[in-house]
Steps between C-alpha positions, in 0.01 A plus 500: 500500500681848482591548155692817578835356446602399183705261572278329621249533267566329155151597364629911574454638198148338434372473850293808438304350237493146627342678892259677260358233293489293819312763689278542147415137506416446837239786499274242305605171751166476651313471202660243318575432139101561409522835665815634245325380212226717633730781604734505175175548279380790737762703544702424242306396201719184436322162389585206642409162544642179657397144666444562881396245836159430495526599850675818450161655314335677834118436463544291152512181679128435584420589198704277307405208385824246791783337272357117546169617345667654230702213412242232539332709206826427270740668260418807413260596719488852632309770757602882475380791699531863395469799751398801285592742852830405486569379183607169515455134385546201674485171272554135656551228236586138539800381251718214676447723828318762556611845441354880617593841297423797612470766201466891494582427157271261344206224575446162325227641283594709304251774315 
């Protein structure tokens, strides 16, 4: 779309900003949700954390523990992997589903 005209255009005065945080956000498309966790703690120095697809964690599935396994183990049970290259934790628990986090913020034990 040509956004040239402003007639046309009823975004005109923001269309700027919107084209760059749309070319901002899909820089990091590839590397999913995990990856700007990653990326936001790296280059920016912001902490985050936030539940995530089990299958969106590249290399984290094999070694988690699969979601039936956790469950059959009940309430309250929980697995968590931390990567001290890149920061992060990765804790699966079972509640009345199971949930993932990924952290660059904090683990389940805390020191």
């Amino acid at each position: 779309m040509n956004h040239t005209d402003m007639n046309d255009d009823r975004y005109f005065k923001v269309r700027p900003n919107l084209d760059k945080i749309r070319t901002n956000c899909l820089l990091l498309a590839e590397e999913g949700r995990y990856s700007l966790i990653h990326h936001l703690r790296n280059e920016y120095g912001i902490f985050s954390l936030g539940t995530v697809k089990s299958n969106r964690l590249r290399g984290y599935q094999t070694l988690l523990l699969c979601d039936k396994t956790l469950a059959k183990k009940g309430r309250g049970a929980s697995q968590q992997l931390v990567c001290n290259q890149n920061k992060l934790a990765v804790v699966k628990w079972s509640d009345n589903e199971v949930i993932t986090l990924a952290s660059s913020y904090v683990d389940s034990h805390p020191k």
